[in-house]
Biopython code that builds the backbone (N, CA, C, O; Angstrom):
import numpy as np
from Bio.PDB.StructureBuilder import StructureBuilder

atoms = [
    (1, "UNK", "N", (-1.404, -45.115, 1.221)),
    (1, "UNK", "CA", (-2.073, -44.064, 1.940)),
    (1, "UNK", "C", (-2.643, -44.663, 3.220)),
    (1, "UNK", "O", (-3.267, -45.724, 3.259)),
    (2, "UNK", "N", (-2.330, -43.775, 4.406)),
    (2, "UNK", "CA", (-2.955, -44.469, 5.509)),
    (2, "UNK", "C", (-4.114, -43.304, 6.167)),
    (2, "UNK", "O", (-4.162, -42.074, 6.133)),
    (3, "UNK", "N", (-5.001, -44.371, 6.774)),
    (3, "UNK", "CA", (-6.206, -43.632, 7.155)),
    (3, "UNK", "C", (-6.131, -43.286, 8.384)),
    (3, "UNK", "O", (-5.852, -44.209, 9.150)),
    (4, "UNK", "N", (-6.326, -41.986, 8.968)),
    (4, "UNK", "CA", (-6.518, -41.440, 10.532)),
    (4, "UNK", "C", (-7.047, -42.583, 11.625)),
    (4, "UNK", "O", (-6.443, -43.013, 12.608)),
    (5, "UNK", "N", (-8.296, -42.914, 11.161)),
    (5, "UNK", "CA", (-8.766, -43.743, 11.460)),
    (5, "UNK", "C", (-10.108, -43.159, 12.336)),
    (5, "UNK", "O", (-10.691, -43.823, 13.193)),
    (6, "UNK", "N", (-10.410, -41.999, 11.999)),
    (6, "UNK", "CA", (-11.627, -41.392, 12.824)),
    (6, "UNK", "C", (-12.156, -41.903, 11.435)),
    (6, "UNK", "O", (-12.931, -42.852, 11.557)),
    (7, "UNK", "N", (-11.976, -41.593, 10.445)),
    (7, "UNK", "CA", (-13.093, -41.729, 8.997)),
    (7, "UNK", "C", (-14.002, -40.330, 8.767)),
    (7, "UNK", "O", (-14.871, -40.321, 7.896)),
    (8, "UNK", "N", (-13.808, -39.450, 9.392)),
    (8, "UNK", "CA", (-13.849, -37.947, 8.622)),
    (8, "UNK", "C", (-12.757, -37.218, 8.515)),
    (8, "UNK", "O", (-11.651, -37.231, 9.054)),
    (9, "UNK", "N", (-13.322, -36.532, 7.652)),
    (9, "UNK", "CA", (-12.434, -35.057, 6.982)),
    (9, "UNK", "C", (-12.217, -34.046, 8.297)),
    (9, "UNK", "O", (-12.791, -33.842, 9.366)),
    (10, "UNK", "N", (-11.322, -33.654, 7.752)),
    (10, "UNK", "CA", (-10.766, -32.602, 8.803)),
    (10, "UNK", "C", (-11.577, -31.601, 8.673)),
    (10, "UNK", "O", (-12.194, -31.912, 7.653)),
    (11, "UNK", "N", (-12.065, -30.422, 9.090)),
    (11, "UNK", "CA", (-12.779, -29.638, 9.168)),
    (11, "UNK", "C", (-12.069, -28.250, 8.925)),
    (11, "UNK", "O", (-11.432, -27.803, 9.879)),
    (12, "UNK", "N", (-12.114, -27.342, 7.471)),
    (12, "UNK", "CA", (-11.648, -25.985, 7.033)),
    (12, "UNK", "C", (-11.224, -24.900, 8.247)),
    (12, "UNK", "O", (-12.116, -24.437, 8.958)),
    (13, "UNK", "N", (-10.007, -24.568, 8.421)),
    (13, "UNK", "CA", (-9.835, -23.764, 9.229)),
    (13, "UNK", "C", (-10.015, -22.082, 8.482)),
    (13, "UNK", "O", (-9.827, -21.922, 7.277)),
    (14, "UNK", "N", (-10.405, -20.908, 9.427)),
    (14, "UNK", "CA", (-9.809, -19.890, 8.179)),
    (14, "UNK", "C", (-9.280, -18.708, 9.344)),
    (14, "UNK", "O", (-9.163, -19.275, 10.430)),
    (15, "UNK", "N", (-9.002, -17.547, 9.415)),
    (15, "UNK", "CA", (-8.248, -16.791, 10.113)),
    (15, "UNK", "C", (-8.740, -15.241, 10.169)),
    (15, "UNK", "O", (-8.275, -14.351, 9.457)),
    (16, "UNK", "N", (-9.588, -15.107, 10.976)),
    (16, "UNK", "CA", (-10.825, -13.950, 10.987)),
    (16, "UNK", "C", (-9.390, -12.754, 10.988)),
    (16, "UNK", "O", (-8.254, -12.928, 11.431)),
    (17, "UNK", "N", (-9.953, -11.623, 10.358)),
    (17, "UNK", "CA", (-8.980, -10.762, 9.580)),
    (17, "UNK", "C", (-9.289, -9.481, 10.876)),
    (17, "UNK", "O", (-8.568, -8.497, 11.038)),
    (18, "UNK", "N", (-10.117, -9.699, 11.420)),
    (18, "UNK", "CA", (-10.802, -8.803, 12.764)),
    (18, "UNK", "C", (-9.096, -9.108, 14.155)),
    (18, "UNK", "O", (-8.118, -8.446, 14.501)),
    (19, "UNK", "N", (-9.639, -10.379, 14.452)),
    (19, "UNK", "CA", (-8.886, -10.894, 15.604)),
    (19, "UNK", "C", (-7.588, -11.180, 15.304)),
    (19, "UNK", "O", (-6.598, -11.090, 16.030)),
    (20, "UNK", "N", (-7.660, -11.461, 14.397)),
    (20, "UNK", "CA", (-6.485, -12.866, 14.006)),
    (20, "UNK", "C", (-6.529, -14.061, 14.455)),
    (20, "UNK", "O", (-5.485, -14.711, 14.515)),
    (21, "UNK", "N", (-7.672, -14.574, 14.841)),
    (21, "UNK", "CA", (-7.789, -16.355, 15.486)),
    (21, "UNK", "C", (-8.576, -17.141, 14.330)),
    (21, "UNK", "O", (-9.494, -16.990, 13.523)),
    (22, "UNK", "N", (-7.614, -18.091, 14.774)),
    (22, "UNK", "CA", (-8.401, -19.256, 13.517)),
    (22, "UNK", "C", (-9.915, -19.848, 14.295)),
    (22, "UNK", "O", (-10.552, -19.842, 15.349)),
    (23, "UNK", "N", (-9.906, -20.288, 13.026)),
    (23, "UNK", "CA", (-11.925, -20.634, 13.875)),
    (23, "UNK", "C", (-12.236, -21.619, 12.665)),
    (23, "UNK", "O", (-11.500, -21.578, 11.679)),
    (24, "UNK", "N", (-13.067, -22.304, 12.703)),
    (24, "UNK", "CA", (-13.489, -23.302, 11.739)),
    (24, "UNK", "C", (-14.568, -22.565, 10.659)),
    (24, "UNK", "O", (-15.617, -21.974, 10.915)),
    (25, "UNK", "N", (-14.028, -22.777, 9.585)),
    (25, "UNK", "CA", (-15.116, -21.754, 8.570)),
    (25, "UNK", "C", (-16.299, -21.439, 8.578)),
    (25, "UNK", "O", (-16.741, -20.331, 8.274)),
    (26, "UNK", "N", (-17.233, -22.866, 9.104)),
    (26, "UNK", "CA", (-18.901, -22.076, 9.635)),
    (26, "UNK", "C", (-18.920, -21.588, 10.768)),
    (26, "UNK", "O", (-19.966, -21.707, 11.407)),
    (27, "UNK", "N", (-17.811, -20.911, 11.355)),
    (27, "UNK", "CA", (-17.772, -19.912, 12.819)),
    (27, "UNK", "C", (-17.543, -18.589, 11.830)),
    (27, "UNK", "O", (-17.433, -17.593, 12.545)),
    (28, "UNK", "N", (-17.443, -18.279, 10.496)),
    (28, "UNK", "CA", (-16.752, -17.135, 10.855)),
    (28, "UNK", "C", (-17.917, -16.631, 9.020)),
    (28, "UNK", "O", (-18.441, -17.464, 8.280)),
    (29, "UNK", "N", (-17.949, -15.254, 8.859)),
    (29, "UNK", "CA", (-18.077, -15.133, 7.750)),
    (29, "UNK", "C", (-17.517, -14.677, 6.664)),
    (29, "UNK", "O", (-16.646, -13.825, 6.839)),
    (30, "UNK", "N", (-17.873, -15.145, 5.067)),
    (30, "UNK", "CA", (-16.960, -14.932, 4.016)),
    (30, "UNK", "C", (-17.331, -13.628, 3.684)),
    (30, "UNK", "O", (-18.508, -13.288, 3.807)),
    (31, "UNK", "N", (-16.353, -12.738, 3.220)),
    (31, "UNK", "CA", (-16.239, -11.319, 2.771)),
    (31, "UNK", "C", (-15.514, -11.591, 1.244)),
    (31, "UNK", "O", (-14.623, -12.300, 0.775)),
    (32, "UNK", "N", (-16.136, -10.929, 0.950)),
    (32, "UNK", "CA", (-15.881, -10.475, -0.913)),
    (32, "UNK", "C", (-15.668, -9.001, -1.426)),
    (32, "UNK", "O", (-16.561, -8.181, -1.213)),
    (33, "UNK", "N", (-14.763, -8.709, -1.952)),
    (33, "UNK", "CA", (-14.478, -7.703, -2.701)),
    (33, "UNK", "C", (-15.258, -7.513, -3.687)),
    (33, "UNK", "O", (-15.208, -8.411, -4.527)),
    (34, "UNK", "N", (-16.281, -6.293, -3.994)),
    (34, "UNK", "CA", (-17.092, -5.663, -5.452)),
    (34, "UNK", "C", (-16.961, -4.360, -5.464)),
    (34, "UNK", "O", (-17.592, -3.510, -4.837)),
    (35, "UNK", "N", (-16.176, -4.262, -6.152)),
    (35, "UNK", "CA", (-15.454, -2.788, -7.033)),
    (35, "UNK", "C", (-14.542, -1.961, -5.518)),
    (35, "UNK", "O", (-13.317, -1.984, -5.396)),
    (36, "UNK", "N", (-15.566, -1.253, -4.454)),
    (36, "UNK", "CA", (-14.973, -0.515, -3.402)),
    (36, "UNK", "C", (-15.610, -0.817, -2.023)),
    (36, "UNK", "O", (-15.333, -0.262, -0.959)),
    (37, "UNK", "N", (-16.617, -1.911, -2.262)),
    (37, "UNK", "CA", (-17.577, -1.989, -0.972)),
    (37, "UNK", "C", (-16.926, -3.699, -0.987)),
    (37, "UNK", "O", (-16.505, -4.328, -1.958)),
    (38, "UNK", "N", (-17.016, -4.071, 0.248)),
    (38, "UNK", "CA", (-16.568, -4.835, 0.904)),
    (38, "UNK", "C", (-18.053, -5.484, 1.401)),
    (38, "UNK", "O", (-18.695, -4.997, 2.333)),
    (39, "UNK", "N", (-18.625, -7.031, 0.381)),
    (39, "UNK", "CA", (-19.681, -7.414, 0.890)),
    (39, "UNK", "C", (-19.370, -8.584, 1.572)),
    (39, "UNK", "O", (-18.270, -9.094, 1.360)),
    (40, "UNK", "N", (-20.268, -9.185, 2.481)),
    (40, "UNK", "CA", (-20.678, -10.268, 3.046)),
    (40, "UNK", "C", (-21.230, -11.014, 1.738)),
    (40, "UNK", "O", (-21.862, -10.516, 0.807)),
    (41, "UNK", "N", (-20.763, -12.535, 1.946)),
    (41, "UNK", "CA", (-20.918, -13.914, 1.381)),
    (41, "UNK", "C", (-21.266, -14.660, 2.020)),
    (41, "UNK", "O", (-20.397, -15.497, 2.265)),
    (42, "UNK", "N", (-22.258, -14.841, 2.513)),
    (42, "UNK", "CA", (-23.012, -15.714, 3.689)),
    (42, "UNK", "C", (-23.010, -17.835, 3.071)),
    (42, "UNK", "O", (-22.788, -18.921, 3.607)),
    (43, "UNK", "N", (-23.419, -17.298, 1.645)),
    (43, "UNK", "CA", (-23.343, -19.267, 0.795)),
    (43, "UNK", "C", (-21.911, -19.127, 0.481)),
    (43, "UNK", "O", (-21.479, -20.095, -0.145)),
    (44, "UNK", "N", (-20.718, -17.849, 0.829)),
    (44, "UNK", "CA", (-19.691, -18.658, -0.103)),
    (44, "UNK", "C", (-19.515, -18.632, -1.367)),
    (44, "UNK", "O", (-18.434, -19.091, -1.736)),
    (45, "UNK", "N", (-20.118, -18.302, -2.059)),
    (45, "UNK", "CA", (-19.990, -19.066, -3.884)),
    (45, "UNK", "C", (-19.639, -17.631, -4.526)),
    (45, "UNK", "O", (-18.995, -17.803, -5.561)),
    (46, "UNK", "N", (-19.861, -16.254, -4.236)),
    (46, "UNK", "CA", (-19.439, -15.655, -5.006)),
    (46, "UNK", "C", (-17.918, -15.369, -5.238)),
    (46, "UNK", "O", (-17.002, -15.288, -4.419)),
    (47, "UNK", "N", (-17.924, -15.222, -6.771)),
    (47, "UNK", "CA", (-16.048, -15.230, -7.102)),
    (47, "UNK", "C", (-15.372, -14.381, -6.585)),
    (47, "UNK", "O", (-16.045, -13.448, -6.149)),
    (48, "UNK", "N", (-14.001, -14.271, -6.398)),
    (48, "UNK", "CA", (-12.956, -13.715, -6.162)),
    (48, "UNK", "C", (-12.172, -13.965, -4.926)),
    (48, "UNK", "O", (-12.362, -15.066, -4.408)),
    (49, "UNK", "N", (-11.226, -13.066, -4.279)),
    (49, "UNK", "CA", (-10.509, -13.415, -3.457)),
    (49, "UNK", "C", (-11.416, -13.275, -1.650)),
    (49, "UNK", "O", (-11.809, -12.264, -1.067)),
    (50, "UNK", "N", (-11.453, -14.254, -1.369)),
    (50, "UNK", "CA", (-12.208, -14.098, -0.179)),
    (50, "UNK", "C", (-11.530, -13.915, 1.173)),
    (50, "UNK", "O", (-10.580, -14.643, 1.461)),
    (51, "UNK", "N", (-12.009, -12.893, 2.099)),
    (51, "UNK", "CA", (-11.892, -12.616, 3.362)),
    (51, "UNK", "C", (-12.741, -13.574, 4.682)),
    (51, "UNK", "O", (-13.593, -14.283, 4.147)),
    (52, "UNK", "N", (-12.723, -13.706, 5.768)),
    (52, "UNK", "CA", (-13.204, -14.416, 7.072)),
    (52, "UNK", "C", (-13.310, -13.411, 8.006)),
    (52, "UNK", "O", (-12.346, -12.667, 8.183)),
    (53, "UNK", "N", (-14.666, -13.224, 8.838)),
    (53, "UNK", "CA", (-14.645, -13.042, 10.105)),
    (53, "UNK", "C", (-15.683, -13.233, 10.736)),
    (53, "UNK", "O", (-16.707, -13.740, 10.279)),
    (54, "UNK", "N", (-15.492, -12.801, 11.961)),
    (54, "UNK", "CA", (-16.403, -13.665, 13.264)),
    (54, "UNK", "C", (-17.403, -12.383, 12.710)),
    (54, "UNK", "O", (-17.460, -11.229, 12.284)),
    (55, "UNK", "N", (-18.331, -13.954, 13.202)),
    (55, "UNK", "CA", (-19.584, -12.838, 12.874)),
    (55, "UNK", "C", (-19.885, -11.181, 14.350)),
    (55, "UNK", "O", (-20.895, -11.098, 15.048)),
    (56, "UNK", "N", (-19.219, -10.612, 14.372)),
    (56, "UNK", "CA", (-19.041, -9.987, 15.808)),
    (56, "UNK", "C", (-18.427, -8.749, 15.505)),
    (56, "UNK", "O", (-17.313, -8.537, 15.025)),
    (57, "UNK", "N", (-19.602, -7.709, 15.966)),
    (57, "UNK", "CA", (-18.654, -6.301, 15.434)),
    (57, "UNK", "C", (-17.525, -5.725, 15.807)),
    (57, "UNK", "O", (-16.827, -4.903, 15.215)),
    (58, "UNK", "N", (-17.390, -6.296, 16.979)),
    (58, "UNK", "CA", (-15.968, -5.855, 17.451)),
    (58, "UNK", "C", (-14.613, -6.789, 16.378)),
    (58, "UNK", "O", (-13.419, -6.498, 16.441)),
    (59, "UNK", "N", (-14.856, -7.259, 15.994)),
    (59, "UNK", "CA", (-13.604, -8.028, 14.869)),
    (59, "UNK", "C", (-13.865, -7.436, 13.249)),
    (59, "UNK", "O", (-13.184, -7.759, 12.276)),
    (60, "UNK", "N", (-14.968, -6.543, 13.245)),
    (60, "UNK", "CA", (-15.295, -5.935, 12.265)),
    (60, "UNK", "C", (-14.681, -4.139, 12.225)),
    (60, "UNK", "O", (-14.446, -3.395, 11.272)),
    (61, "UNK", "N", (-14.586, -3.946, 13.648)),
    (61, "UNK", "CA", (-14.267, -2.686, 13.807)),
    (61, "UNK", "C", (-12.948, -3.012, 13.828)),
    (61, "UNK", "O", (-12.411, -2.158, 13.122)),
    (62, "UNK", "N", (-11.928, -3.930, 14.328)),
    (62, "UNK", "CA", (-10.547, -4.629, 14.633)),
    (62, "UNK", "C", (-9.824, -4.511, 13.336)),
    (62, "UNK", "O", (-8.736, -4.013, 13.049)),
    (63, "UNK", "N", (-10.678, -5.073, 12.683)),
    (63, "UNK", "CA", (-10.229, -5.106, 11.148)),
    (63, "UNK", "C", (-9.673, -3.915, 9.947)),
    (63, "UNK", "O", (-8.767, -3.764, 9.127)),
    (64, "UNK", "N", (-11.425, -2.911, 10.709)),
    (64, "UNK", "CA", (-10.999, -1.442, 9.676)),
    (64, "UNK", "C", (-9.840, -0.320, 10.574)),
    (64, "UNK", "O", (-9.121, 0.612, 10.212)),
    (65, "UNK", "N", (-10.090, -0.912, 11.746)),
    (65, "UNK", "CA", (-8.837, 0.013, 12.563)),
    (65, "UNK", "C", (-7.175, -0.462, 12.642)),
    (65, "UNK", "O", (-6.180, 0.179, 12.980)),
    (66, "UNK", "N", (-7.318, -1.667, 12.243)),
    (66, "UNK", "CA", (-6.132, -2.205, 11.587)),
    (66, "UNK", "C", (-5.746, -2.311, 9.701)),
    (66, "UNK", "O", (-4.824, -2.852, 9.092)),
    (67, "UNK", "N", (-6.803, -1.610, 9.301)),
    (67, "UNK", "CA", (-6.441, -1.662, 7.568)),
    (67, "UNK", "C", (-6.026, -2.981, 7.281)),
    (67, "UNK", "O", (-4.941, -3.245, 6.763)),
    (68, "UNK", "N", (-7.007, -3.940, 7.664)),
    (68, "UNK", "CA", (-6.833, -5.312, 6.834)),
    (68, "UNK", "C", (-7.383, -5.827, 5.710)),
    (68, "UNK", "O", (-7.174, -6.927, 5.199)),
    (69, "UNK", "N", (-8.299, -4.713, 5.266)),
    (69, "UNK", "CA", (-8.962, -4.918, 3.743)),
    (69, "UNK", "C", (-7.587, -5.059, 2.814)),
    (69, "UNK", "O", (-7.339, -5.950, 2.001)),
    (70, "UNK", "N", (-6.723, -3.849, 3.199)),
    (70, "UNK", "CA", (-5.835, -4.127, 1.644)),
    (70, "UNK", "C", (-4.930, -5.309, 1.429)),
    (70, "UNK", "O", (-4.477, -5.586, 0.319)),
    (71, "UNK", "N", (-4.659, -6.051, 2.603)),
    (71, "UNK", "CA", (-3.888, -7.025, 3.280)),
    (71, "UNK", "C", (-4.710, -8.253, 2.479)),
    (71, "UNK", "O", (-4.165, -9.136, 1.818)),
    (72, "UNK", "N", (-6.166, -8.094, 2.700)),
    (72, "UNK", "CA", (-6.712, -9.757, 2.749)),
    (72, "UNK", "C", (-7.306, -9.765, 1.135)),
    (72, "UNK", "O", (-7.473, -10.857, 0.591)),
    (73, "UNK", "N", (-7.601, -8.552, 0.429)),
    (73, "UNK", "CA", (-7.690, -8.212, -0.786)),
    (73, "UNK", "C", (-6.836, -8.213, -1.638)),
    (73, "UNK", "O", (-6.958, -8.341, -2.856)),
    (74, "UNK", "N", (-5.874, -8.059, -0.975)),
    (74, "UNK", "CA", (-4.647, -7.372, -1.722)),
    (74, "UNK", "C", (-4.644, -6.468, -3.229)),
    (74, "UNK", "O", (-4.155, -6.555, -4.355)),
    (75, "UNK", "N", (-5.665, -5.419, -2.314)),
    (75, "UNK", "CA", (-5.329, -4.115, -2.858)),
    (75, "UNK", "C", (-5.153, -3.173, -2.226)),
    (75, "UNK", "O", (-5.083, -3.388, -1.016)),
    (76, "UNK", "N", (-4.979, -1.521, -2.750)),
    (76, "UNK", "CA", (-3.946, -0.569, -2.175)),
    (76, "UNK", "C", (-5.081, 0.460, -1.919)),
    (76, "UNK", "O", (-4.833, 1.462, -1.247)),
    (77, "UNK", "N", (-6.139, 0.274, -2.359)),
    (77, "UNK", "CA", (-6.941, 1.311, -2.450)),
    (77, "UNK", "C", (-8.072, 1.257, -1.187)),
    (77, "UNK", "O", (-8.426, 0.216, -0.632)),
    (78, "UNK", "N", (-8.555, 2.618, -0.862)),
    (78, "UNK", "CA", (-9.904, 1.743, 0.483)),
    (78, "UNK", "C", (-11.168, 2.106, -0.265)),
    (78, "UNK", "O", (-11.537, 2.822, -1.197)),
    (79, "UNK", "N", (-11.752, 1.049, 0.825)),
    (79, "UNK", "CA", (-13.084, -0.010, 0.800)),
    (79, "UNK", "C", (-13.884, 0.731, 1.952)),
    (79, "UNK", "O", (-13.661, 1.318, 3.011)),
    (80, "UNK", "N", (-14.965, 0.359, 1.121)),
    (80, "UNK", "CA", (-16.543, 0.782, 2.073)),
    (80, "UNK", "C", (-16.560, -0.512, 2.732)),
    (80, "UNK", "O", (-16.461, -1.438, 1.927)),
    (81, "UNK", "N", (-16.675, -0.931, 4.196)),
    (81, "UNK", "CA", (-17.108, -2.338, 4.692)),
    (81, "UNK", "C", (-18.989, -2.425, 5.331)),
    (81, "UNK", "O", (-19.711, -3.304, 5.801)),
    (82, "UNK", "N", (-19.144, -0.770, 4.944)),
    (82, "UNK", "CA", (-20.665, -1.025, 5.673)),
    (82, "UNK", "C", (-21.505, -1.819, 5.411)),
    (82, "UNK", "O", (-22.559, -1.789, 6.047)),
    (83, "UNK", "N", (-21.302, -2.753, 4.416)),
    (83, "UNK", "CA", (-22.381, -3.751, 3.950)),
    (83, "UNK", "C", (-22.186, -4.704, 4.874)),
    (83, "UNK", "O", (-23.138, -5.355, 5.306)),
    (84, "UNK", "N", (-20.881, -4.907, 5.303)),
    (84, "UNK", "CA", (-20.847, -5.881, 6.145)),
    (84, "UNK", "C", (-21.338, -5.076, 7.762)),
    (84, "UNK", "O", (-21.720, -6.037, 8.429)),
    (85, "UNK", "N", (-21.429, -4.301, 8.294)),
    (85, "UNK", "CA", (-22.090, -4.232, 9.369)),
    (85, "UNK", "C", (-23.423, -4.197, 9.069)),
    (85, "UNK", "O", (-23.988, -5.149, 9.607)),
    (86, "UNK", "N", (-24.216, -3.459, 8.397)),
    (86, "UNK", "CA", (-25.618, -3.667, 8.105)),
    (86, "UNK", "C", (-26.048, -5.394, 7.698)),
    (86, "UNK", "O", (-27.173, -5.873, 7.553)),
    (87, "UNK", "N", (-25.095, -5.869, 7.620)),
    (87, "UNK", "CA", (-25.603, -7.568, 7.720)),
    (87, "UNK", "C", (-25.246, -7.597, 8.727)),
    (87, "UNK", "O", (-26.306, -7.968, 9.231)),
    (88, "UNK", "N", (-24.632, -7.520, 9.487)),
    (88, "UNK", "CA", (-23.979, -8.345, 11.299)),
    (88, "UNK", "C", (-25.551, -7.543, 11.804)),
    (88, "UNK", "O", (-26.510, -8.272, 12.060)),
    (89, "UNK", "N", (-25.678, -6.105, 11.903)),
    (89, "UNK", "CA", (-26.706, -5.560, 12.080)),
    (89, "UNK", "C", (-28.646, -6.340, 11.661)),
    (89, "UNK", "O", (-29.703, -6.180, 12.271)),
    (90, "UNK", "N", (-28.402, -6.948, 10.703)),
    (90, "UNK", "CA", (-29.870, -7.436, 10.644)),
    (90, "UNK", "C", (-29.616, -8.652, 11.008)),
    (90, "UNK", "O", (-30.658, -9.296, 11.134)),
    (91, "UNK", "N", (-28.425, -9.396, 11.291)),
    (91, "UNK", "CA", (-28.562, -10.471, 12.284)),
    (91, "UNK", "C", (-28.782, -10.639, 13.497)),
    (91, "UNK", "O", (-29.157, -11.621, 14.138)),
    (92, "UNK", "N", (-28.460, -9.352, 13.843)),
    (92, "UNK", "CA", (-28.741, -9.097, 15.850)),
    (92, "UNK", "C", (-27.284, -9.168, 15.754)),
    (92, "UNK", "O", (-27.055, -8.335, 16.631)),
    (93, "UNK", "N", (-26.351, -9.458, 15.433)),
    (93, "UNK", "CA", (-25.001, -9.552, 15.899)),
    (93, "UNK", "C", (-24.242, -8.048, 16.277)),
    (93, "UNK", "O", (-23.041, -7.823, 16.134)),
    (94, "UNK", "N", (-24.985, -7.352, 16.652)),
    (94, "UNK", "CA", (-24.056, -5.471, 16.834)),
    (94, "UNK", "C", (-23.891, -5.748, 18.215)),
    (94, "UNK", "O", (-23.344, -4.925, 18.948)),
]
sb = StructureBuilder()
sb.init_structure("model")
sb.init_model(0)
sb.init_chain("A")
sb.init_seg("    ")
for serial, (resi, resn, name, xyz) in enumerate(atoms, 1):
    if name == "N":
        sb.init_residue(resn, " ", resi, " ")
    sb.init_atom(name, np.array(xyz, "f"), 0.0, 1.0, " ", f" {name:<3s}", serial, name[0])
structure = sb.get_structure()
């Protein structure tokens, strides 16, 4: 095995579902599927299949006007995402 030779780890890329641009994972936030609402995962840790995006409402609106919930969920059915603007919203991010 040979070493890069910087001596760190590469840094997680992920692919905001808003834009479509990759961004390094603490640029962007984790989205989680619970039952029909579409929450924000700010630590990450809750289970299931996880979504990315910029914290930025315009990649939030990008997203539901492109129907990328069923894409990044992969399910057929729609999703409430307002939890996730009422968090971008109490961040100042609107």
């Amino acid at each position: 095995m040979t070493s890069s030779g910087s001596g760190t780890a590469p840094t997680p890329e992920r692919t905001c579902v808003g834009c479509r641009t990759r961004a390094s994972k603490g640029e962007l936030l984790r989205l989680v599927l619970d039952g029909d609402m579409v929450r924000p995962d700010p630590r990450g840790n809750r289970p299931g299949r996880g979504a990315y995006i910029h914290f930025d409402l315009r990649c939030l609106q990008a997203a539901e006007r492109r129907r990328a919930w069923s894409r990044a969920f992969r399910e057929s059915r729609r999703v409430d995402a307002s939890p996730v603007a009422d968090h971008l919203a109490a961040l100042g991010r609107v």
